[in-house]
Predicted model as a PDB file, atoms N, CA, C, CB and O in Angstrom, pLDDT in the B-factor column:
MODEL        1                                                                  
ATOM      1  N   UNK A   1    -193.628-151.030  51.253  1.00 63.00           N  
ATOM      2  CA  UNK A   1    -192.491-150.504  51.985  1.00 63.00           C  
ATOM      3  C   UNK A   1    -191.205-150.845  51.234  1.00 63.00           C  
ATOM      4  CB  UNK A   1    -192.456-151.067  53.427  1.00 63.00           C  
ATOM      5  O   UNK A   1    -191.052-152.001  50.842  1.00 63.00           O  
ATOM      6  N   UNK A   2    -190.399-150.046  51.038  1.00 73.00           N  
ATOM      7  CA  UNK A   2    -188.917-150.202  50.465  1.00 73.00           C  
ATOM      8  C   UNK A   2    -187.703-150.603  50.923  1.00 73.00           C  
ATOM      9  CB  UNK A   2    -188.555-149.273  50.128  1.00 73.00           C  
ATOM     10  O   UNK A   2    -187.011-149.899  51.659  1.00 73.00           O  
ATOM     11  N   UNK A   3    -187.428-151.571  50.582  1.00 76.00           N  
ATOM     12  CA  UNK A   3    -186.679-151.620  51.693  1.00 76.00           C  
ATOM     13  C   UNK A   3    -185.088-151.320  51.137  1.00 76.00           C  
ATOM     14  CB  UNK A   3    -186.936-153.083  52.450  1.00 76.00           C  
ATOM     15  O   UNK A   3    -184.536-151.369  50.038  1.00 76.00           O  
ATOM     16  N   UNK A   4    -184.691-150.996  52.470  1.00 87.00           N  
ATOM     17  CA  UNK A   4    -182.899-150.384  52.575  1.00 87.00           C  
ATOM     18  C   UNK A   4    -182.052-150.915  52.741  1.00 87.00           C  
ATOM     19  CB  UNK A   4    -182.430-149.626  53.401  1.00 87.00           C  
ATOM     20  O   UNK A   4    -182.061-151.271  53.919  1.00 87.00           O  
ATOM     21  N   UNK A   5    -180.928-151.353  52.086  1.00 94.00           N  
ATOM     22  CA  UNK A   5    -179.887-151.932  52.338  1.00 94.00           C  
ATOM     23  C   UNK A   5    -178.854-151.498  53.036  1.00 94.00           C  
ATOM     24  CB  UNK A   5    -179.554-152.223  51.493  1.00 94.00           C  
ATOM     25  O   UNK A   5    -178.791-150.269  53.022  1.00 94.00           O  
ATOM     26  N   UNK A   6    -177.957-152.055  53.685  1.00 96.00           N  
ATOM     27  CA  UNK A   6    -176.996-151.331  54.651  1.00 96.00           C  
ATOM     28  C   UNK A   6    -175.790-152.048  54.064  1.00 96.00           C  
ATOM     29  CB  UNK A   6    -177.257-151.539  56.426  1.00 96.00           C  
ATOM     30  O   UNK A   6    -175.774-153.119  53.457  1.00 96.00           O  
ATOM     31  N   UNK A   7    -174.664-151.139  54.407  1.00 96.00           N  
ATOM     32  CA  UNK A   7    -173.436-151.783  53.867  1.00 96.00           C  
ATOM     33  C   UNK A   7    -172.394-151.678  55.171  1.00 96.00           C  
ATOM     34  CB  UNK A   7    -172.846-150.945  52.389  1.00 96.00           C  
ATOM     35  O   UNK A   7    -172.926-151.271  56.203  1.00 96.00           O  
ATOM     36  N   UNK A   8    -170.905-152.012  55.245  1.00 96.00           N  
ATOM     37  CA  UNK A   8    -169.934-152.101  55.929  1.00 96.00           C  
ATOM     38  C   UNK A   8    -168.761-151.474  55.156  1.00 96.00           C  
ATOM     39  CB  UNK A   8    -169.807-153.395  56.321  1.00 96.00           C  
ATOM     40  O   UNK A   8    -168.219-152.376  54.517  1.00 96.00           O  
ATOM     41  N   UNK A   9    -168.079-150.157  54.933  1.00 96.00           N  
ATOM     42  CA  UNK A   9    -167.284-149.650  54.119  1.00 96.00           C  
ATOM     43  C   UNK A   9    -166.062-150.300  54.871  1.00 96.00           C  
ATOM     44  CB  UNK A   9    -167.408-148.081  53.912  1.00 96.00           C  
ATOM     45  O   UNK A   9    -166.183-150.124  56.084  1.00 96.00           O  
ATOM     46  N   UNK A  10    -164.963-150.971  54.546  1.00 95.00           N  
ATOM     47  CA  UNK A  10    -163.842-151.345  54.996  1.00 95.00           C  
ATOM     48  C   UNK A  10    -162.884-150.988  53.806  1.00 95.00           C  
ATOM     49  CB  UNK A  10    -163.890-152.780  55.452  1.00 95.00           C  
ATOM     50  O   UNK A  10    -163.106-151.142  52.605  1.00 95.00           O  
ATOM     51  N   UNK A  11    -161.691-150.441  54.456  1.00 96.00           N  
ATOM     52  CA  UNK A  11    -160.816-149.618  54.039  1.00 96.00           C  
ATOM     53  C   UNK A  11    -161.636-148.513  53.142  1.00 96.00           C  
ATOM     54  CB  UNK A  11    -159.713-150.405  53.331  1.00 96.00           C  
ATOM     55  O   UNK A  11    -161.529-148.389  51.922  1.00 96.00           O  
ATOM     56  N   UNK A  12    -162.491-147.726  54.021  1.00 97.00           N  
ATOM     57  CA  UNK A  12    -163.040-146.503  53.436  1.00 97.00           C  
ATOM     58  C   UNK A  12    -162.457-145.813  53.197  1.00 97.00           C  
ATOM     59  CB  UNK A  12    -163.731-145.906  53.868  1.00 97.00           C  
ATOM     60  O   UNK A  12    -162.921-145.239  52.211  1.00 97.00           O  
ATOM     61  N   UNK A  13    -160.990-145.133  53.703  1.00 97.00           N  
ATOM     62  CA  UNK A  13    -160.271-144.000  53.241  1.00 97.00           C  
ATOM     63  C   UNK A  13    -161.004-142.895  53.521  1.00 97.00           C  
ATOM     64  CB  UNK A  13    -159.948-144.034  51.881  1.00 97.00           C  
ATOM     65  O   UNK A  13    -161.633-143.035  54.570  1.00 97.00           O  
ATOM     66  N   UNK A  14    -161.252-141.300  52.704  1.00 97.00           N  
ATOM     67  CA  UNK A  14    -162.015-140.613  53.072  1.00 97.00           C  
ATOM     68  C   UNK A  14    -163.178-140.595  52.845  1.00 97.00           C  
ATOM     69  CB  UNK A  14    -161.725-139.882  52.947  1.00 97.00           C  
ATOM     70  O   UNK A  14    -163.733-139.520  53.074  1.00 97.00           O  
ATOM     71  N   UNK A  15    -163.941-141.614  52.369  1.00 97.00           N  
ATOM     72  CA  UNK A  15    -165.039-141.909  51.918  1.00 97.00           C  
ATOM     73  C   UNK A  15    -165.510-142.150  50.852  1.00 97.00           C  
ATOM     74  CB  UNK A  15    -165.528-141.389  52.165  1.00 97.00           C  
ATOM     75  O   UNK A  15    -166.728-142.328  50.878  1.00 97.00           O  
ATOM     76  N   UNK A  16    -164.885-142.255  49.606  1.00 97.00           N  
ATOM     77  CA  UNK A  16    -165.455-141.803  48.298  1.00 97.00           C  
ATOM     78  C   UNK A  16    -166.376-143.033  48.071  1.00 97.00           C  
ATOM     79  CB  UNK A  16    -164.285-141.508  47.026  1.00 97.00           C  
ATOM     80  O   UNK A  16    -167.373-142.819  47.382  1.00 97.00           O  
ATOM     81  N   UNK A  17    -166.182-144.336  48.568  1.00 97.00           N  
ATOM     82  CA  UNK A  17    -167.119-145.607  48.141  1.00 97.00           C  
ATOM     83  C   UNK A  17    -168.221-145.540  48.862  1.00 97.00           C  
ATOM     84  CB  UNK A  17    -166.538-147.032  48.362  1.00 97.00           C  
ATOM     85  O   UNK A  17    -169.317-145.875  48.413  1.00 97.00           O  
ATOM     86  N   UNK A  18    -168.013-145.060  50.159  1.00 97.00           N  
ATOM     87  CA  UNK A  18    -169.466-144.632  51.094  1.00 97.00           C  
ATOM     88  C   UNK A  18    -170.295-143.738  50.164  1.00 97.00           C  
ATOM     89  CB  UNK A  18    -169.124-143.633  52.677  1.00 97.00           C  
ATOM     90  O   UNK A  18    -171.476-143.966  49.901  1.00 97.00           O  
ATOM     91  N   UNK A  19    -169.438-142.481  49.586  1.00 97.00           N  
ATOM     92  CA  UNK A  19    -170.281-141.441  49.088  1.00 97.00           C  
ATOM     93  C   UNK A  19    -171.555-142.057  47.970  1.00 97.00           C  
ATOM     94  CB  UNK A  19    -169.215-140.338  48.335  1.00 97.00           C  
ATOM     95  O   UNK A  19    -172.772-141.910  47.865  1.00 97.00           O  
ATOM     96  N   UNK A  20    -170.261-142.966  47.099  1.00 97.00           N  
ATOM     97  CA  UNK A  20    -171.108-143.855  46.092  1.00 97.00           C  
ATOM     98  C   UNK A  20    -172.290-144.440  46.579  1.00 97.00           C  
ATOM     99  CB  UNK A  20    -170.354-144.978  45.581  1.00 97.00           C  
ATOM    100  O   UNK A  20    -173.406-143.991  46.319  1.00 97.00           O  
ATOM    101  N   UNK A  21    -172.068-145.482  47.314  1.00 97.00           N  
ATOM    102  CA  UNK A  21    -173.142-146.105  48.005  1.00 97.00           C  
ATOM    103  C   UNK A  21    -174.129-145.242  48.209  1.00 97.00           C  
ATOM    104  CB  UNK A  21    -172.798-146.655  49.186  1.00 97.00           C  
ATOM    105  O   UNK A  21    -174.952-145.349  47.300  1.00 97.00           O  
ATOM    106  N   UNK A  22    -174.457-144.333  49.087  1.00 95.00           N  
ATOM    107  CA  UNK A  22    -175.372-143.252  50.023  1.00 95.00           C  
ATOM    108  C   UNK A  22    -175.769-142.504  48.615  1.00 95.00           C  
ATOM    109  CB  UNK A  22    -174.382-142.074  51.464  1.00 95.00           C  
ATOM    110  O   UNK A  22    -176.959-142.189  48.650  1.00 95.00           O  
ATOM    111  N   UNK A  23    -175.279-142.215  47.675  1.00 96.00           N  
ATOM    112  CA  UNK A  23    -176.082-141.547  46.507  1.00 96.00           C  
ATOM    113  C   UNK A  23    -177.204-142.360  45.982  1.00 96.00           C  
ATOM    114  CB  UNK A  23    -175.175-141.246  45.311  1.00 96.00           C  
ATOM    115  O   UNK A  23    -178.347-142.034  45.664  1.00 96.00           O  
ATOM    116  N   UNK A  24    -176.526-143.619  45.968  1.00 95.00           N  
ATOM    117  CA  UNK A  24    -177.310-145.134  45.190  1.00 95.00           C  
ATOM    118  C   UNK A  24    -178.464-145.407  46.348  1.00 95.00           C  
ATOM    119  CB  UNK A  24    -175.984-146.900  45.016  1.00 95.00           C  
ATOM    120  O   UNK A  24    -179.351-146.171  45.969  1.00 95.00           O  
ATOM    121  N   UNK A  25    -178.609-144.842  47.865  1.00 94.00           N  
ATOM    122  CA  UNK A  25    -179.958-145.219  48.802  1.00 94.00           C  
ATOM    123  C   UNK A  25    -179.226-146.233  49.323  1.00 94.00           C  
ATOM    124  CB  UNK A  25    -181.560-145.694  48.095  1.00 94.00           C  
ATOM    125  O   UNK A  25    -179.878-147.277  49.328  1.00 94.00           O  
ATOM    126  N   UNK A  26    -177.938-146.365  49.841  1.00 96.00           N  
ATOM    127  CA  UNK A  26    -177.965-147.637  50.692  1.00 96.00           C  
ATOM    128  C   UNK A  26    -177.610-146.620  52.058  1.00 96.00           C  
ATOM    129  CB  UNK A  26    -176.656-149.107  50.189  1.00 96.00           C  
ATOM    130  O   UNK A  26    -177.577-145.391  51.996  1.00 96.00           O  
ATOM    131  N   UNK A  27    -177.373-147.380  53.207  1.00 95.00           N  
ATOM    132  CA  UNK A  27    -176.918-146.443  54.403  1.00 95.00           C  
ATOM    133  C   UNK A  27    -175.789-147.342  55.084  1.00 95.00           C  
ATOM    134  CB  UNK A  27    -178.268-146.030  55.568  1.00 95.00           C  
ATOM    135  O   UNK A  27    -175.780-148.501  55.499  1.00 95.00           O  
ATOM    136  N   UNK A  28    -174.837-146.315  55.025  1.00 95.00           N  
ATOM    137  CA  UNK A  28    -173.569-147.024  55.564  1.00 95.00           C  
ATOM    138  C   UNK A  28    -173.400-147.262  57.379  1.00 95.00           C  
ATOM    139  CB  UNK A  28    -172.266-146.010  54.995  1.00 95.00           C  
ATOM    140  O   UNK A  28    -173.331-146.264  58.097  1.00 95.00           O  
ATOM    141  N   UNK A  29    -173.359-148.345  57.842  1.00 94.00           N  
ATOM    142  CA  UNK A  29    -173.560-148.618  59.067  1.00 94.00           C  
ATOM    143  C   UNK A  29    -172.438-148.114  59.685  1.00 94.00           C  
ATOM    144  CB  UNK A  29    -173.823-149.920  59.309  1.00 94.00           C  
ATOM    145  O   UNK A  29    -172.357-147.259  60.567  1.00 94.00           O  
ATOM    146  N   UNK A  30    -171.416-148.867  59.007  1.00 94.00           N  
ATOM    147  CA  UNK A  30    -169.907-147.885  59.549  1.00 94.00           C  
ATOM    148  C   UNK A  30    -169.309-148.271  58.671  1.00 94.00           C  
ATOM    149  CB  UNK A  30    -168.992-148.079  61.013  1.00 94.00           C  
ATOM    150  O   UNK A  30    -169.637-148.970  57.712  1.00 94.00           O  
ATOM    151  N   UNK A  31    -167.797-147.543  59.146  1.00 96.00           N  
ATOM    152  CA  UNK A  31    -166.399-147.771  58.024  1.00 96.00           C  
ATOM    153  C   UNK A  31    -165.281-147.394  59.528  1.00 96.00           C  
ATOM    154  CB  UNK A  31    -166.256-146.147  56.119  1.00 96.00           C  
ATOM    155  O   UNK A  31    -165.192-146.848  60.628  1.00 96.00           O  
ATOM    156  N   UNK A  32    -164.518-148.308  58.328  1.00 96.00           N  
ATOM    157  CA  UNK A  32    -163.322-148.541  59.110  1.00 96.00           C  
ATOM    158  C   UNK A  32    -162.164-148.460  58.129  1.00 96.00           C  
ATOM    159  CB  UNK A  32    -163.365-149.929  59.872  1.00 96.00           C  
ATOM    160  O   UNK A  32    -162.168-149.078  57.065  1.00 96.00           O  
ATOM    161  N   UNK A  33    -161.040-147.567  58.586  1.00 97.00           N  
ATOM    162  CA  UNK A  33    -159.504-147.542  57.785  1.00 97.00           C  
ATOM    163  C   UNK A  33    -158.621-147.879  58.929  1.00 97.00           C  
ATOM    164  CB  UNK A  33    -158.968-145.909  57.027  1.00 97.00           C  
ATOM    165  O   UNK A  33    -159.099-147.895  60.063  1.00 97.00           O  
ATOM    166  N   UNK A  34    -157.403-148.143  58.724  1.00 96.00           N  
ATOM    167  CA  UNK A  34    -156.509-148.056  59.747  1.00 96.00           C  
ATOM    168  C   UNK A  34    -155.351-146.837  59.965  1.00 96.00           C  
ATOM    169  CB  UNK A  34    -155.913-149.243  59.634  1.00 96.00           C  
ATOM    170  O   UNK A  34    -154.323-146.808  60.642  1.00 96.00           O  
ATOM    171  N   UNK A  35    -156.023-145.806  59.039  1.00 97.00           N  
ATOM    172  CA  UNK A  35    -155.327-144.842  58.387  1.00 97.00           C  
ATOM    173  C   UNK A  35    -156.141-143.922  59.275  1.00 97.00           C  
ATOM    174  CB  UNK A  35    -155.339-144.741  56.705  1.00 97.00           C  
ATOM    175  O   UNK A  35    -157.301-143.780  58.889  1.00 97.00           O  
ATOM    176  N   UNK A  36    -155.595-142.857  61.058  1.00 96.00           N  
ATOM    177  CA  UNK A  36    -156.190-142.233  61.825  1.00 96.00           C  
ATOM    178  C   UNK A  36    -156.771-140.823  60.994  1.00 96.00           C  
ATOM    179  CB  UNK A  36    -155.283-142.094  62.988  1.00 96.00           C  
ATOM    180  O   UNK A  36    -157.730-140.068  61.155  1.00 96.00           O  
ATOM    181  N   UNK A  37    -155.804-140.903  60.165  1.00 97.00           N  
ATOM    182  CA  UNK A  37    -156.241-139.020  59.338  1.00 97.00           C  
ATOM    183  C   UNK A  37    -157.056-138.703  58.296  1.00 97.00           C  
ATOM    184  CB  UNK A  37    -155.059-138.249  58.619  1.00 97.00           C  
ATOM    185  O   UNK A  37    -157.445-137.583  57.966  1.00 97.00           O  
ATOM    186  N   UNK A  38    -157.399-140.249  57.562  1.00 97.00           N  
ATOM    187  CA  UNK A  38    -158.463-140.610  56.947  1.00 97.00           C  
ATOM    188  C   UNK A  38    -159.603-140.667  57.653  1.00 97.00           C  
ATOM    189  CB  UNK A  38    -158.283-141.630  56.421  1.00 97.00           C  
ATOM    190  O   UNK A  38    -160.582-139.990  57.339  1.00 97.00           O  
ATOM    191  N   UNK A  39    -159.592-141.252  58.388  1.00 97.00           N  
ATOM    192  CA  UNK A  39    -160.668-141.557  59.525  1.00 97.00           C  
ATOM    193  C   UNK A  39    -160.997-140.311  59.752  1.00 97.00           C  
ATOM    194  CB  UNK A  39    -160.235-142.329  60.888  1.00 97.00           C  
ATOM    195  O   UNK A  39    -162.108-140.006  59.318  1.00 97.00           O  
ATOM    196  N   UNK A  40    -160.308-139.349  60.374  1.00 96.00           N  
ATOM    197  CA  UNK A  40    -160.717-138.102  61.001  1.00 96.00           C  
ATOM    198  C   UNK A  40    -161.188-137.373  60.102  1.00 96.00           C  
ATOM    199  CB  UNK A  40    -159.775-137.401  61.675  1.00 96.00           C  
ATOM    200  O   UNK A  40    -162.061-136.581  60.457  1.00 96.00           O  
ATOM    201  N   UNK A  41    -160.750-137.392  58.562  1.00 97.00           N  
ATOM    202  CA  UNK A  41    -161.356-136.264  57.480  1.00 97.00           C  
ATOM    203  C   UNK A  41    -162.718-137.304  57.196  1.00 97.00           C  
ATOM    204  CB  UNK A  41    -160.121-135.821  55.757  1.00 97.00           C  
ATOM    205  O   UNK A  41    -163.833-136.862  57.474  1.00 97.00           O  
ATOM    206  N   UNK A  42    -162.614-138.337  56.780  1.00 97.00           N  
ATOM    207  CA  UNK A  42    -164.151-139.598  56.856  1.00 97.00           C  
ATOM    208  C   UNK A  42    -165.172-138.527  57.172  1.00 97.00           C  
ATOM    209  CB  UNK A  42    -164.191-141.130  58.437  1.00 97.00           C  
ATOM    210  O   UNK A  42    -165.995-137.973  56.443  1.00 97.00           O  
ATOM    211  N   UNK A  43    -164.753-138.316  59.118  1.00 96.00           N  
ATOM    212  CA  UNK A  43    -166.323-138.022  60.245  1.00 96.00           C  
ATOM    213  C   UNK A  43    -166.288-136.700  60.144  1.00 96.00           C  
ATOM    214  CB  UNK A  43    -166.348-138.501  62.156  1.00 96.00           C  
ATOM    215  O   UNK A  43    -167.261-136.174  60.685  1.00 96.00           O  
ATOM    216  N   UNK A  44    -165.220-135.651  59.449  1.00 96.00           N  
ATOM    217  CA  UNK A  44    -165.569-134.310  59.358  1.00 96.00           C  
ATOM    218  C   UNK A  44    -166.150-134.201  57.818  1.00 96.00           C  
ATOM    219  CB  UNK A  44    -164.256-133.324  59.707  1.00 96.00           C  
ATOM    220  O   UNK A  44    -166.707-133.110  57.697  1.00 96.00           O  
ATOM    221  N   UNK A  45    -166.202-134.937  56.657  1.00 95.00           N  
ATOM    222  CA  UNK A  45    -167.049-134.889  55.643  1.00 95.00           C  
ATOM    223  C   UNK A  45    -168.560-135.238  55.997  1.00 95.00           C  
ATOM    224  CB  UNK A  45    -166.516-135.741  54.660  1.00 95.00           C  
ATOM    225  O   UNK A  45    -169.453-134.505  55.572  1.00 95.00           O  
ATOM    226  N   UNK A  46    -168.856-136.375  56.786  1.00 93.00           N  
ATOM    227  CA  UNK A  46    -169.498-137.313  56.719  1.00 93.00           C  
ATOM    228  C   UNK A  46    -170.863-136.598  57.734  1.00 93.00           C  
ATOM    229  CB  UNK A  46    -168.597-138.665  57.145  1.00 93.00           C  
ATOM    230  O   UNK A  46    -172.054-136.897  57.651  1.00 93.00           O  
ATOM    231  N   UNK A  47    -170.114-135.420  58.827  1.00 82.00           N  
ATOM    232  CA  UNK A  47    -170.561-135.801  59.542  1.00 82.00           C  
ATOM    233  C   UNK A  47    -170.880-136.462  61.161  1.00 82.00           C  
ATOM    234  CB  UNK A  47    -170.558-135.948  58.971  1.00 82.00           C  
ATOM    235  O   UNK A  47    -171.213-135.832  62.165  1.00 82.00           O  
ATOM    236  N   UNK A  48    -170.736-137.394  61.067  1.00 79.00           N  
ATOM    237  CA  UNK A  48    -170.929-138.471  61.739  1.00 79.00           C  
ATOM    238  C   UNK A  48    -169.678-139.389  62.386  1.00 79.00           C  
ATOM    239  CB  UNK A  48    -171.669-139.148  60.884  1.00 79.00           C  
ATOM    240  O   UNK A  48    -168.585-139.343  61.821  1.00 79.00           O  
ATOM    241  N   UNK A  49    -169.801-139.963  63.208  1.00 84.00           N  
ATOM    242  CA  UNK A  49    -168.638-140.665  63.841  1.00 84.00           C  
ATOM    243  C   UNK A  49    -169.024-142.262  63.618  1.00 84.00           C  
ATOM    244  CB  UNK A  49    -168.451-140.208  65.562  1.00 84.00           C  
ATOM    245  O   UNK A  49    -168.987-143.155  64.465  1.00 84.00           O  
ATOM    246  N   UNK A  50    -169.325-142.332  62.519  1.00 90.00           N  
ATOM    247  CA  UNK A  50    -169.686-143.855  62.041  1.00 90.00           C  
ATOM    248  C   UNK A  50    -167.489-144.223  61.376  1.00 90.00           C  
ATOM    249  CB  UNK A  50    -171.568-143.769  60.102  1.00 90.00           C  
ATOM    250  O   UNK A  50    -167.178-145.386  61.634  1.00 90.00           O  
ATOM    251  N   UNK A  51    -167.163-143.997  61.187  1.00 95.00           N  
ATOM    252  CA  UNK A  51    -165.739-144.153  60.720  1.00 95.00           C  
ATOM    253  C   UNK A  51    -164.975-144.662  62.355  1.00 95.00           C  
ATOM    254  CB  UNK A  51    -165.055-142.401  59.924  1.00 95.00           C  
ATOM    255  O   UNK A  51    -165.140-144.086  63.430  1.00 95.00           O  
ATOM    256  N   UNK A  52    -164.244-145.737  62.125  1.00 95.00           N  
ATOM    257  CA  UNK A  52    -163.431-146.164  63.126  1.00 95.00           C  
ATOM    258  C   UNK A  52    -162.230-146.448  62.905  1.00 95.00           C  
ATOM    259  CB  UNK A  52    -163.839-147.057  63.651  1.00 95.00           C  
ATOM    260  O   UNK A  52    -162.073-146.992  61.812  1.00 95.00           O  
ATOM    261  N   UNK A  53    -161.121-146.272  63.625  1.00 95.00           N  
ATOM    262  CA  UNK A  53    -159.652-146.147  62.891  1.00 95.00           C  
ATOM    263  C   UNK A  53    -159.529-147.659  63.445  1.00 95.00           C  
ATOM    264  CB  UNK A  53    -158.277-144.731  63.478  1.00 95.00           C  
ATOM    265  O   UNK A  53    -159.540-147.531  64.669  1.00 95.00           O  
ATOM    266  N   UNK A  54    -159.432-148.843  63.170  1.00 93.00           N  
ATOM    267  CA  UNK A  54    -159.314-150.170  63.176  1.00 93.00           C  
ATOM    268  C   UNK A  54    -158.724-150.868  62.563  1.00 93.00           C  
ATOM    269  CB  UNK A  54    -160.043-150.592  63.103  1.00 93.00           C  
ATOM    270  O   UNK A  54    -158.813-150.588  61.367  1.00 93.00           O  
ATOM    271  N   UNK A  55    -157.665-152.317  62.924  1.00 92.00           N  
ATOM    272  CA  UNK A  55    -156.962-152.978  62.062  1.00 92.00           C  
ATOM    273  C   UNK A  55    -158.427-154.539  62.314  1.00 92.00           C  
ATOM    274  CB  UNK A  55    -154.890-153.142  62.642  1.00 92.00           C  
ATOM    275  O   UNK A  55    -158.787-155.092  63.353  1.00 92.00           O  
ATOM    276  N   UNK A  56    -158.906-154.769  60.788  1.00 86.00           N  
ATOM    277  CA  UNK A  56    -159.653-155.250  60.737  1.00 86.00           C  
ATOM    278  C   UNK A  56    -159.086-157.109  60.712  1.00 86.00           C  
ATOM    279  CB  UNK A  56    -160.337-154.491  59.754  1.00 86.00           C  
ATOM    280  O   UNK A  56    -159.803-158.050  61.053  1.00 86.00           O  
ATOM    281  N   UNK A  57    -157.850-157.198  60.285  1.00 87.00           N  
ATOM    282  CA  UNK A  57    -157.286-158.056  61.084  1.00 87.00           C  
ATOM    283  C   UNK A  57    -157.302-158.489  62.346  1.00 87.00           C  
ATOM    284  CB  UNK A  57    -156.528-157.887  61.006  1.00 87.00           C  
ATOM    285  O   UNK A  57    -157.215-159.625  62.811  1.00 87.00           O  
ATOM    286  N   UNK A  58    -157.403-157.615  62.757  1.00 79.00           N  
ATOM    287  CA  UNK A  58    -156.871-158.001  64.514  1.00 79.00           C  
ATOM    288  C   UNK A  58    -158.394-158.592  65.027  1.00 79.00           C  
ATOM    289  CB  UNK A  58    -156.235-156.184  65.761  1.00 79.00           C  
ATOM    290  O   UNK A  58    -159.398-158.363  64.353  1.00 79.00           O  
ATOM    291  N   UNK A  59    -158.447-159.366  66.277  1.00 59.00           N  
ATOM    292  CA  UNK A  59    -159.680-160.114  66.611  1.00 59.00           C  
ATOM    293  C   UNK A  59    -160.263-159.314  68.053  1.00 59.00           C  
ATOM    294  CB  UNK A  59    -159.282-161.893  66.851  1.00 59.00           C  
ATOM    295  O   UNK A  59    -161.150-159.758  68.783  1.00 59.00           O  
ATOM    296  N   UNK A  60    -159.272-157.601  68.306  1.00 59.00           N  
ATOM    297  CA  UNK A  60    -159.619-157.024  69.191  1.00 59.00           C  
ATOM    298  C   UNK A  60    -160.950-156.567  68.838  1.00 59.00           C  
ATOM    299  CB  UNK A  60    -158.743-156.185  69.529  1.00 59.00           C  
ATOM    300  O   UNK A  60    -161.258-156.689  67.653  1.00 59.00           O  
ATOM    301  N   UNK A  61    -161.815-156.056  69.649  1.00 55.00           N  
ATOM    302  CA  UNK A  61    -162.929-155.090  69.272  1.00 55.00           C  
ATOM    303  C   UNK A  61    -162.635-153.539  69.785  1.00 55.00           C  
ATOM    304  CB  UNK A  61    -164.350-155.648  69.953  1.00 55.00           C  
ATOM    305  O   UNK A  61    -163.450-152.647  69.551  1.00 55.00           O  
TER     306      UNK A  61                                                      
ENDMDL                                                                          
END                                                                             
């Protein structure tokens, strides 16, 4: 069995380091920018609503 690595994209932007990753076989669990319009082009490339507009500073969830 093979196994898969998962990653955490922080400050993903519109994705281009996710894209990297996901070519290379890893699977991106989520990403987070604090940038809302990044975020929004992110989950319309992507897809998916794995992208969260978040200040990864902050200790809110």
């Amino acid at each position: 069995m093979e196994q898969q690595f998962s990653i955490i994209d922080i400050f993903c932007g519109i994705g281009g380091m996710s894209k990297g990753f996901l070519d290379a076989g890893y699977q991106v669990k989520e990403a987070i920018d604090l940038d809302k319009e990044k975020v929004s082009i992110y989950n319309s490339i992507f897809g998916e609503n794995i992208a969260k507009c978040q200040d990864i500073c902050s200790s809110n969830e």
